[in-house]
C-alpha atoms as a printed R data frame, in Angstrom:
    type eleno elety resid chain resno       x      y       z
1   ATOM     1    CA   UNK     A     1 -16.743 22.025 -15.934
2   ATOM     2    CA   UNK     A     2 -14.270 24.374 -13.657
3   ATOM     3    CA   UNK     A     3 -15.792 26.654 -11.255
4   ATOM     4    CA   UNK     A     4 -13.948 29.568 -10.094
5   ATOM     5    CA   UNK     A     5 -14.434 31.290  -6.584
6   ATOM     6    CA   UNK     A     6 -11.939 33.946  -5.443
7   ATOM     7    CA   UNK     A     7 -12.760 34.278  -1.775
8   ATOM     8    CA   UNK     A     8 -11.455 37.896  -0.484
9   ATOM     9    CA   UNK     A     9 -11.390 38.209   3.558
10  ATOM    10    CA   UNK     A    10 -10.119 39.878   5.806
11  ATOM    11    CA   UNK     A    11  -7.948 38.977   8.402
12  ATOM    12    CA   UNK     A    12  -9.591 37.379  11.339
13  ATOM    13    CA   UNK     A    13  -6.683 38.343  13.455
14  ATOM    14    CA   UNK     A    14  -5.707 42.005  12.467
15  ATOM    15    CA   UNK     A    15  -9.484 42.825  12.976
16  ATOM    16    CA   UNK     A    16  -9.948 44.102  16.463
17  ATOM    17    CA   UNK     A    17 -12.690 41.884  18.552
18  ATOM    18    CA   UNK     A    18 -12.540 39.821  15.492
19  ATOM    19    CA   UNK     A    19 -14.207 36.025  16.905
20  ATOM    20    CA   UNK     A    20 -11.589 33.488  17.244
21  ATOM    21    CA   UNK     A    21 -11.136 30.643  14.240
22  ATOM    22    CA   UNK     A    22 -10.810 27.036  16.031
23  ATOM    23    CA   UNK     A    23 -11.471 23.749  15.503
24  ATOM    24    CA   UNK     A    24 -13.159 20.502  16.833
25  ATOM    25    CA   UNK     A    25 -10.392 18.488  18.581
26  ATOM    26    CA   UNK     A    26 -11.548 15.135  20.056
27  ATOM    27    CA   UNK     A    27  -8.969 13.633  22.660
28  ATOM    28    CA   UNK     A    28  -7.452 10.066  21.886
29  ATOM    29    CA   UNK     A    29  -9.092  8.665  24.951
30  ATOM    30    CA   UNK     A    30 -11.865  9.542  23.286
31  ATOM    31    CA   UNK     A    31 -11.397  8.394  19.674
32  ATOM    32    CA   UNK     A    32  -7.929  6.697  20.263
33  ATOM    33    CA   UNK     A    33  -5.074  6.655  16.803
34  ATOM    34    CA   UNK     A    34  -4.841  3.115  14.922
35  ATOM    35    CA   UNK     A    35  -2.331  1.806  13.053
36  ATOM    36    CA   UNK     A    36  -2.241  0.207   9.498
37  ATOM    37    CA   UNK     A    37   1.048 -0.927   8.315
38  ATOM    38    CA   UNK     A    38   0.838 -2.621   4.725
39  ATOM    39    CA   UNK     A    39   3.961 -2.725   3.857
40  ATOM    40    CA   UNK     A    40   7.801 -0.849   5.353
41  ATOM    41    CA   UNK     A    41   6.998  2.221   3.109
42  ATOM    42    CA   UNK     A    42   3.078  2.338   3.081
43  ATOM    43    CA   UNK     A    43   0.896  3.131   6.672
44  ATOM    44    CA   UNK     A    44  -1.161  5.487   8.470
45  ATOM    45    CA   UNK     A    45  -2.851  6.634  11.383
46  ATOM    46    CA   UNK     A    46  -6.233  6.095  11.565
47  ATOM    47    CA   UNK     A    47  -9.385  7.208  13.573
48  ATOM    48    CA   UNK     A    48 -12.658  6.478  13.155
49  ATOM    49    CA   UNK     A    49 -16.042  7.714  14.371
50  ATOM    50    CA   UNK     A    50 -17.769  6.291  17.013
51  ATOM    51    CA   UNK     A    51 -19.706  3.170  16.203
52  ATOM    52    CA   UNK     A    52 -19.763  0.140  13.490
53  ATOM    53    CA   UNK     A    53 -20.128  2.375  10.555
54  ATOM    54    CA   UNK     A    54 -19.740  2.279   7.440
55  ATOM    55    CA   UNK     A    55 -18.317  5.539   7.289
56  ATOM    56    CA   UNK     A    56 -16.582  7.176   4.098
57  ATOM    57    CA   UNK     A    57 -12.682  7.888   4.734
58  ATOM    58    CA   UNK     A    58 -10.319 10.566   3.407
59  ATOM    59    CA   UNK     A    59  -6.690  9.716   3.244
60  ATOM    60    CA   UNK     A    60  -4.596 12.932   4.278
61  ATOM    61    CA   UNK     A    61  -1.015 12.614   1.357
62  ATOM    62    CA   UNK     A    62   1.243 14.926   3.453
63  ATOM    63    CA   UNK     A    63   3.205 16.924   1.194
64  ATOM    64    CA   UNK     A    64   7.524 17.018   0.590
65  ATOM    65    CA   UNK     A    65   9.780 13.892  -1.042
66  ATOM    66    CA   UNK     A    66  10.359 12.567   2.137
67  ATOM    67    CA   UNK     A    67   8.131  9.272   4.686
68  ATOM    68    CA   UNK     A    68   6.735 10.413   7.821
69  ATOM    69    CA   UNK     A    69   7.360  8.770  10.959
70  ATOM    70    CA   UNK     A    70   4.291  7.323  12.569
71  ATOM    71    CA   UNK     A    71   4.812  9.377  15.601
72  ATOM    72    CA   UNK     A    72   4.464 12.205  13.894
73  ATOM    73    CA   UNK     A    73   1.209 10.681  12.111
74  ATOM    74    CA   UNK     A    74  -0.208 10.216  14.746
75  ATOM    75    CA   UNK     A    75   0.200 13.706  16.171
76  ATOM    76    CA   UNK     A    76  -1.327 15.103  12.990
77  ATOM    77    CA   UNK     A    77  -4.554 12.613  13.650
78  ATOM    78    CA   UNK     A    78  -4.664 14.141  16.527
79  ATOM    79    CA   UNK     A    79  -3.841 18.138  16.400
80  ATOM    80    CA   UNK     A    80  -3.904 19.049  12.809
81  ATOM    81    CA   UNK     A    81  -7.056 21.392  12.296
82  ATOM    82    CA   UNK     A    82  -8.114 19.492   8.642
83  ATOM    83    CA   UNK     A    83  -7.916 16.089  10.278
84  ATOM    84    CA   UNK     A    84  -9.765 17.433  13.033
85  ATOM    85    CA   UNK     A    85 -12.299 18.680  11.429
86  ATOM    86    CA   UNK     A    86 -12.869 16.023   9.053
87  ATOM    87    CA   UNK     A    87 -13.298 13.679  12.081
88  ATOM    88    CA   UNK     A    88 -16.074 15.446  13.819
89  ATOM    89    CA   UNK     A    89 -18.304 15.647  10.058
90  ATOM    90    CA   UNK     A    90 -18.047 12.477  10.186
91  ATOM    91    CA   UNK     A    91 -15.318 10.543   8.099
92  ATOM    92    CA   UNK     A    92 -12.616  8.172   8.819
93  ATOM    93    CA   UNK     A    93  -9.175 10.128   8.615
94  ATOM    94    CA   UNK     A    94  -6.364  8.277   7.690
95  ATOM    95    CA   UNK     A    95  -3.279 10.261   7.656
96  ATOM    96    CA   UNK     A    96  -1.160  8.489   5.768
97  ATOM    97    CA   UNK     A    97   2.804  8.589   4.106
98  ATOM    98    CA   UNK     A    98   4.934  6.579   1.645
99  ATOM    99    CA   UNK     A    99   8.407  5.993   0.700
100 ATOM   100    CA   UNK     A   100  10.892  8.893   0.359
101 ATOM   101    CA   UNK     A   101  12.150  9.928  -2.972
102 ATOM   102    CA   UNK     A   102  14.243 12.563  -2.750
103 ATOM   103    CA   UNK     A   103  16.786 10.594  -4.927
104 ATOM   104    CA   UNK     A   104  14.367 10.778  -7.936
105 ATOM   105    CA   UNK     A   105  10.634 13.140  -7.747
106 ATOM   106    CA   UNK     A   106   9.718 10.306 -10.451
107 ATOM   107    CA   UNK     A   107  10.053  7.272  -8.430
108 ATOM   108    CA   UNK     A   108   6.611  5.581  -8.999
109 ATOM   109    CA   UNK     A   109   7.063  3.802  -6.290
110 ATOM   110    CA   UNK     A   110   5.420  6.437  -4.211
111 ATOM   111    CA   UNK     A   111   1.903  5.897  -6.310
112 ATOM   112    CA   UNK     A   112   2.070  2.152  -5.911
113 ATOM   113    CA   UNK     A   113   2.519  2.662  -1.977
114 ATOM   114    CA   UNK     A   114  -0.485  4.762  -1.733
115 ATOM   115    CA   UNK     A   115  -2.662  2.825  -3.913
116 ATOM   116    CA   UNK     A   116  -1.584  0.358  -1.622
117 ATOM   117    CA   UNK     A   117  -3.065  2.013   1.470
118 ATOM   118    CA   UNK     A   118  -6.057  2.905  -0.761
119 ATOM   119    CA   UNK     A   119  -7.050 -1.158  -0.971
120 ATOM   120    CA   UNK     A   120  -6.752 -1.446   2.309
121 ATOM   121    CA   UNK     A   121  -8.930  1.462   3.438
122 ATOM   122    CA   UNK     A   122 -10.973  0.036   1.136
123 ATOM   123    CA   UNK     A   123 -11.286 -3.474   2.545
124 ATOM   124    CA   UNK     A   124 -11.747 -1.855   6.360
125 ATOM   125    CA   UNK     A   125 -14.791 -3.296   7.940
126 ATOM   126    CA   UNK     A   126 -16.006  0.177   9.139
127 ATOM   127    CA   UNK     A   127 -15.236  2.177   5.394
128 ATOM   128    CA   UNK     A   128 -17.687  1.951   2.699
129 ATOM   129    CA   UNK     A   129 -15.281  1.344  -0.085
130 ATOM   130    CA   UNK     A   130 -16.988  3.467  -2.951
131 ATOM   131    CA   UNK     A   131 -16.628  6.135  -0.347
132 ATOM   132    CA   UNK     A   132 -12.780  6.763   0.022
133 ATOM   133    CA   UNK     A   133 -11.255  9.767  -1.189
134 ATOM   134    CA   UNK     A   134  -7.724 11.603  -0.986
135 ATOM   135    CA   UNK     A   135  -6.848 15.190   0.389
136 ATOM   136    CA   UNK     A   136  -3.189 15.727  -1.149
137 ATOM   137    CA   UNK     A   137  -1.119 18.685  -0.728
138 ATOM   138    CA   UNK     A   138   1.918 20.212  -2.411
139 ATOM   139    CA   UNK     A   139   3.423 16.823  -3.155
140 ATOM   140    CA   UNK     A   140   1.016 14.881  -1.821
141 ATOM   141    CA   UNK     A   141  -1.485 16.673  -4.416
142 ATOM   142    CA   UNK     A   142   0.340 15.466  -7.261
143 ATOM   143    CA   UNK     A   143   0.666 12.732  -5.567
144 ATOM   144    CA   UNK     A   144  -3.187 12.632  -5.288
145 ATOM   145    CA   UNK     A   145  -4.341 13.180  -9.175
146 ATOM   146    CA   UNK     A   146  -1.312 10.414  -9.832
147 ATOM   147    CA   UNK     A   147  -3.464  7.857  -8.030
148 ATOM   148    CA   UNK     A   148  -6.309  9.049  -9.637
149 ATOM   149    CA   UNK     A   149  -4.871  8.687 -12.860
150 ATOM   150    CA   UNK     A   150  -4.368  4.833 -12.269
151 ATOM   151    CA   UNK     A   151  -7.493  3.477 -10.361
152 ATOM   152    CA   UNK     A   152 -11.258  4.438  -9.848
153 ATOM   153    CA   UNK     A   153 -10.993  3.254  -6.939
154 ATOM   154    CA   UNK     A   154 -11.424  6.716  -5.020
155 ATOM   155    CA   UNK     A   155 -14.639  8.594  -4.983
156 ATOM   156    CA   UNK     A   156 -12.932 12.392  -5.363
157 ATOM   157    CA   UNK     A   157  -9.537 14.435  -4.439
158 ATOM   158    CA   UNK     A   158  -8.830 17.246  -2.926
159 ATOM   159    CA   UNK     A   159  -5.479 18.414  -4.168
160 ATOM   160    CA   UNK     A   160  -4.039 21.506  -2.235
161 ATOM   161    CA   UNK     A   161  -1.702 23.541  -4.190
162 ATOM   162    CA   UNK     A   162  -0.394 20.715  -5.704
163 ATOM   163    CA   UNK     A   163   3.269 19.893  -7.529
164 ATOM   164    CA   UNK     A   164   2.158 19.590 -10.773
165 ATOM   165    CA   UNK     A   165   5.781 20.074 -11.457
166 ATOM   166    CA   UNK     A   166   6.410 16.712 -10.690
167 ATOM   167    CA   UNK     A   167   3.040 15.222 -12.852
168 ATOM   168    CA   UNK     A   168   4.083 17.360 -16.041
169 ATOM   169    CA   UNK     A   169   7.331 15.597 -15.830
170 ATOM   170    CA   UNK     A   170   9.251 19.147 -15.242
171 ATOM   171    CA   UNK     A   171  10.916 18.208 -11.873
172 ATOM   172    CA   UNK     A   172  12.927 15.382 -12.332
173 ATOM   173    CA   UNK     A   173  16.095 13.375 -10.659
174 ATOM   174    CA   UNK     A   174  18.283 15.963 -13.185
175 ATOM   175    CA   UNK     A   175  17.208 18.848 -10.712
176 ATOM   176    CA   UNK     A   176  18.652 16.613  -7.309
177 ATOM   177    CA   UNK     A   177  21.915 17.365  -6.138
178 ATOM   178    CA   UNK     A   178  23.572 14.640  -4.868
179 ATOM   179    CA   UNK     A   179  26.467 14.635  -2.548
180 ATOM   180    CA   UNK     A   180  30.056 12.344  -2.589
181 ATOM   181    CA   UNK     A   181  28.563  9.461  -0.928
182 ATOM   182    CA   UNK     A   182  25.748  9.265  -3.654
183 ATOM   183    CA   UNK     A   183  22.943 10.121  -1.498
184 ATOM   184    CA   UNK     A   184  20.545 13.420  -2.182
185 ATOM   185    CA   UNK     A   185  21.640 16.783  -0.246
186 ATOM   186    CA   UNK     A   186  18.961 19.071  -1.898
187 ATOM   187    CA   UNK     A   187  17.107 20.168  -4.901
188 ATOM   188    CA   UNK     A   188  16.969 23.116  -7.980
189 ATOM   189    CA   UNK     A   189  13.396 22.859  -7.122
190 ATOM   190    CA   UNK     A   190  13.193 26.523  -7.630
191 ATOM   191    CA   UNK     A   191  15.179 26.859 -10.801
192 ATOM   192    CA   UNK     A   192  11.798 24.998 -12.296
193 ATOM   193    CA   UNK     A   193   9.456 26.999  -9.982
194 ATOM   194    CA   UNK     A   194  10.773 30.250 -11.398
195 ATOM   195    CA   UNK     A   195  11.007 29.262 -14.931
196 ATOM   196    CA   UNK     A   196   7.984 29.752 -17.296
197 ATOM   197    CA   UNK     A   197   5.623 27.318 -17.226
198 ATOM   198    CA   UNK     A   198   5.044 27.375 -20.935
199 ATOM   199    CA   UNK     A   199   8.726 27.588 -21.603
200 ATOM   200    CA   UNK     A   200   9.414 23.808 -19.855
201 ATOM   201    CA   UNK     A   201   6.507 22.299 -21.114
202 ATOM   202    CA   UNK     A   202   7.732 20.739 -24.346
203 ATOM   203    CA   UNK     A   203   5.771 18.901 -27.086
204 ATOM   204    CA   UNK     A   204   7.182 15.586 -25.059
205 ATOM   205    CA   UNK     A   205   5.921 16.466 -22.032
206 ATOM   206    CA   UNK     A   206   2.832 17.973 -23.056
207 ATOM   207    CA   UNK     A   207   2.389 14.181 -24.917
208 ATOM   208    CA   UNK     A   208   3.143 12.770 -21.397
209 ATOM   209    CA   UNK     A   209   0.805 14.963 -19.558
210 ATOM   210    CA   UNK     A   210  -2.503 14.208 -21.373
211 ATOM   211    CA   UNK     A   211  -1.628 10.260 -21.641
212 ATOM   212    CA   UNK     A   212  -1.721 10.307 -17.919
213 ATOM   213    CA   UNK     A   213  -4.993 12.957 -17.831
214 ATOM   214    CA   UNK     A   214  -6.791 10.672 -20.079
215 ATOM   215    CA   UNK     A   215  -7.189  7.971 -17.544
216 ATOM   216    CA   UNK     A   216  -8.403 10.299 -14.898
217 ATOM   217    CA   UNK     A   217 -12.176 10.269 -13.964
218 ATOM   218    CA   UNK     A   218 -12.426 11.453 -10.207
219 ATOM   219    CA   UNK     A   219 -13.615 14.666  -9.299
220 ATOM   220    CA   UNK     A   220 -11.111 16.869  -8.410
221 ATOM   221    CA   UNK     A   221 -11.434 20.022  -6.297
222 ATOM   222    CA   UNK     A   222  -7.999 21.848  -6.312
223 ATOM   223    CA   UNK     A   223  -7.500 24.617  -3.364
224 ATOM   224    CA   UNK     A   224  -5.159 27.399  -3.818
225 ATOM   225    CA   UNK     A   225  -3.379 30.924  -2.757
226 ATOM   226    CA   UNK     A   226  -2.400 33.434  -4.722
227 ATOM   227    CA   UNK     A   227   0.682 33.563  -3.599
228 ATOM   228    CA   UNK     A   228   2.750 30.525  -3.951
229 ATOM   229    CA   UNK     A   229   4.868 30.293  -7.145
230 ATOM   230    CA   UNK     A   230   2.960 26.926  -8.308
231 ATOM   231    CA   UNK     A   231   0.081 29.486  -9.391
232 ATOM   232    CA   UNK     A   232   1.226 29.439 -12.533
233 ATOM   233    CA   UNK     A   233   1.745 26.356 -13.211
234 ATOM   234    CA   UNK     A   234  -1.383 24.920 -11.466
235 ATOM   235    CA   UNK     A   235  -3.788 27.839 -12.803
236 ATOM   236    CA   UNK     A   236  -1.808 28.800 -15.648
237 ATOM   237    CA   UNK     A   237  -1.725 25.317 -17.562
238 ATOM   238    CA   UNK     A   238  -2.597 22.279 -15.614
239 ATOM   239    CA   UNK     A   239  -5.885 23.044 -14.653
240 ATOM   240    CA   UNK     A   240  -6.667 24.648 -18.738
241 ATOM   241    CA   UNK     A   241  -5.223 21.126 -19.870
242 ATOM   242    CA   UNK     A   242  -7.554 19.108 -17.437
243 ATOM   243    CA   UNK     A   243 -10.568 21.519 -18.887
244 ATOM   244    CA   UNK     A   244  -9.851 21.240 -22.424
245 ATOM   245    CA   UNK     A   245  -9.612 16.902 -21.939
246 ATOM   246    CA   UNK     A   246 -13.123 17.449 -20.153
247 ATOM   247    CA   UNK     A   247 -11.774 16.386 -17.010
248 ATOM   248    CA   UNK     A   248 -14.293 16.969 -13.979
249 ATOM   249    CA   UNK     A   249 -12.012 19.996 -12.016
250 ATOM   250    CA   UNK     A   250 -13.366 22.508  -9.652
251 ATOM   251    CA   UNK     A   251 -11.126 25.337  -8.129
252 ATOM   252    CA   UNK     A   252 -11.249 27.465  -5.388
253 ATOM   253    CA   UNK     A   253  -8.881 30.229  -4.662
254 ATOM   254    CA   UNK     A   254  -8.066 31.581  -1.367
255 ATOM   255    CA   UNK     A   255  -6.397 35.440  -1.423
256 ATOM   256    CA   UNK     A   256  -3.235 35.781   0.510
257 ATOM   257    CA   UNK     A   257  -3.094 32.179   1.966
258 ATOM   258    CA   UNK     A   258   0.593 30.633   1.138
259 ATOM   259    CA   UNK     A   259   1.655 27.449   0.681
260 ATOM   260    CA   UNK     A   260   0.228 25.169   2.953
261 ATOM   261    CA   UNK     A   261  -3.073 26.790   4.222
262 ATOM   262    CA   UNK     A   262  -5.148 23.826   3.407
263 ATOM   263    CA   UNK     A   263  -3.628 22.001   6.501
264 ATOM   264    CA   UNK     A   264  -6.298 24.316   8.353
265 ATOM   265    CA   UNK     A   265  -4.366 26.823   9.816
266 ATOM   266    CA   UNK     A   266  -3.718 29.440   6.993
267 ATOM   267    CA   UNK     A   267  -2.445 32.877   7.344
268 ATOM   268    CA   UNK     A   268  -5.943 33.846   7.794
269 ATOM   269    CA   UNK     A   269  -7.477 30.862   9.744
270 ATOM   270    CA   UNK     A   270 -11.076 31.677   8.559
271 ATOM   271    CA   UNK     A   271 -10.132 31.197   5.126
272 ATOM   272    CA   UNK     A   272  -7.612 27.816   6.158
273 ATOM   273    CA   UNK     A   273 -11.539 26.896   7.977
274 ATOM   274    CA   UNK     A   274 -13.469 27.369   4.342
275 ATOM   275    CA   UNK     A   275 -11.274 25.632   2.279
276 ATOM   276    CA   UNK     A   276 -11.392 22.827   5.053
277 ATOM   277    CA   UNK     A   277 -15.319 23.294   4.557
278 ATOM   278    CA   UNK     A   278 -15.281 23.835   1.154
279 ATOM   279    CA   UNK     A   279 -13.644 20.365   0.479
280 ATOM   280    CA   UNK     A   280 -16.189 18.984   2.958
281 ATOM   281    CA   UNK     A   281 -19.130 19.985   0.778
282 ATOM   282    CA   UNK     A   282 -17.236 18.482  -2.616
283 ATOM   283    CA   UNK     A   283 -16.684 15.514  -0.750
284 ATOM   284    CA   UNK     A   284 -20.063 14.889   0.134
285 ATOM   285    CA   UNK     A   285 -21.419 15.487  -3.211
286 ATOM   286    CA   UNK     A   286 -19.353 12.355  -4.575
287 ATOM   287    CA   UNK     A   287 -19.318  9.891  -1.474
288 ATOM   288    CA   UNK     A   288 -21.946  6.995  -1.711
289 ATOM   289    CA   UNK     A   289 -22.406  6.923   2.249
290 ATOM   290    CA   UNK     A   290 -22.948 10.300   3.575
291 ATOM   291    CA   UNK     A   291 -20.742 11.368   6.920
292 ATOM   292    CA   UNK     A   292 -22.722 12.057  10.036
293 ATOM   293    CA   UNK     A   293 -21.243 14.989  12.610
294 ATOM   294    CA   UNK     A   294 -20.153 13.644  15.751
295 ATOM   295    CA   UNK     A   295 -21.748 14.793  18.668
296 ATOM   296    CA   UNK     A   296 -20.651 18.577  20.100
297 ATOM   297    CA   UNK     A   297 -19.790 16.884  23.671
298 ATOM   298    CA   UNK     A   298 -17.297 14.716  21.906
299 ATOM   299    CA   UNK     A   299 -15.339 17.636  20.739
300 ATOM   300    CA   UNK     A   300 -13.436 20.595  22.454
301 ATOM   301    CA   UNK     A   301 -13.038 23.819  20.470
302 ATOM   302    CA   UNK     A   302  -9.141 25.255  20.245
303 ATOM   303    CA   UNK     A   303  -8.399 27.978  19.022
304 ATOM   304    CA   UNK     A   304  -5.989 27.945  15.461
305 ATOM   305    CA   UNK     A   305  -3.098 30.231  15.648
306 ATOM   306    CA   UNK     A   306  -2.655 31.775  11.998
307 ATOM   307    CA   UNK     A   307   0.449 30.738   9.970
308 ATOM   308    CA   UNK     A   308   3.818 32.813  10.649
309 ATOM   309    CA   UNK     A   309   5.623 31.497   7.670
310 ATOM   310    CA   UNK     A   310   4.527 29.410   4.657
311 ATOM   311    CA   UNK     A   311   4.499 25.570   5.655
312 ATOM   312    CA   UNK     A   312   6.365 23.148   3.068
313 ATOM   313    CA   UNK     A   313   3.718 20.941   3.011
């Protein structure tokens, strides 16, 4: 059953004396970044509440064809609003990445990587392993319900604005350009973003699409703008096919937020903050081991700067 919620704001910032939007950071003296590494193409950072647990864990899927560095994981652990917030309710964040594949948006090597990291969340001392779920967005949304679509082993997903593109099987290694040496330069990522949905989803596909839905049993929250050209796609037929195969799909739609504003910042940071707290309260409702808030004196509050520009991710 799909509930709808358009939330309409206004903008914290353009308001004058308008409270700031910020969020709980808590230092890495504090709660310090881990490492996993299970394989070359498969790790995350990691933090973890204070204490023995067991805790449940969300595993941030950044978004994009490409593998993170771990520096850079580890300075979303640490400064990203979501993760930040999801720490101090309580959960393990593990802000994960996987191989690149920019040579081929169907490489299912990705989903093996990340079910990968999901087994070993699982098996961490501290995680209750019928408590781990996945945040996902843009690719890492897809990337998201295509875990989901293979294992139960993840209690719910949060899938912001994701590439359904890629699930349906419409953006595909015939859309990379490749340059002289063989290797990918780019993408007609847009020639499929500004087609009609309806007119690239073929009987084939379609086939495709539902054979893969079938197998999916998680709930699944999606967040979204109304802005971003995946709109269509995501609101326009995924989400209908997931309803008509009975799939267990919530939505939540955020007015003028662009791509991106689930990473907590958002072009109005309030509504970046209620998505973040909106996925909080779905998560909770599917987690066997509830998250407990960390303590206010473990936290500092800074402030989120609204987005400029829509983020990739």
């Amino acid at each position: 059953m799909i509930q709808r919620l358009l939330l309409l704001s206004v903008s914290l910032w353009a308001v004058a004396g308008a409270e700031s939007v910020t969020f709980p950071m808590v230092s890495g003296v504090k709660i310090p970044v881990r490492h996993l590494t299970v394989t070359e193409t498969a790790y995350a950072a990691i933090r973890k509440p204070p204490g023995d647990g067991p805790f449940p864990a969300v595993i941030f899927l950044h978004g994009g064809l490409g593998q993170s560095q771990m520096a850079n994981l580890r300075q979303n652990s640490l400064r990203k609003p979501t993760q930040g917030r999801f720490l101090a309710w309580g959960y393990v964040t593990v802000t994960a990445t996987r191989r690149a594949h920019r040579h081929d948006p169907q490489d299912r090597g990705v989903v093996r990587d990340t079910l990968d990291l999901v087994r070993a969340v699982r098996q961490l001392p501290y995680v209750d392993s019928e408590s781990v779920c996945l945040y996902g967005g843009s690719g890492g949304g897809t990337l998201a319900l295509e875990v989901a679509s293979v294992t139960d082993d993840v209690a719910a997903i949060v899938a912001g604005e994701p590439a359904t593109v890629i699930y349906m099987g419409m953006f595909s290694k015939d859309h990379v350009v490749f340059g002289e040496d063989g290797k990918p330069t780019g993408d007609r990522r847009w020639d499929v973003m500004n087609a009609d949905p309806r007119d690239l989803y073929t009987a084939a596909l379609r086939e495709h699409t539902r054979g893969k839905l079938s197998k999916l049993s998680a709930p699944t929250l999606i967040l979204h703008g109304d802005v971003h050209a995946l709109k269509k796609f995501n609101l326009g037929l995924f989400v209908p096919e997931m309803e008509a195969l009975g799939k267990p799909v919530t939505v939540k739609t955020y007015a003028g937020e662009p791509h991106g504003f689930y990473w907590g910042r958002g072009r109005d940071p309030g509504n970046a903050r209620q998505a973040n707290e909106d996925a909080h309260d779905f998560l909770q409702r599917h987690v066997r081991v509830q998250p407990k808030p960390l303590d206010a004196s473990w936290t500092t509050a800074v402030e989120v700067e609204p987005m400029r520009q829509a983020n990739p991710n």
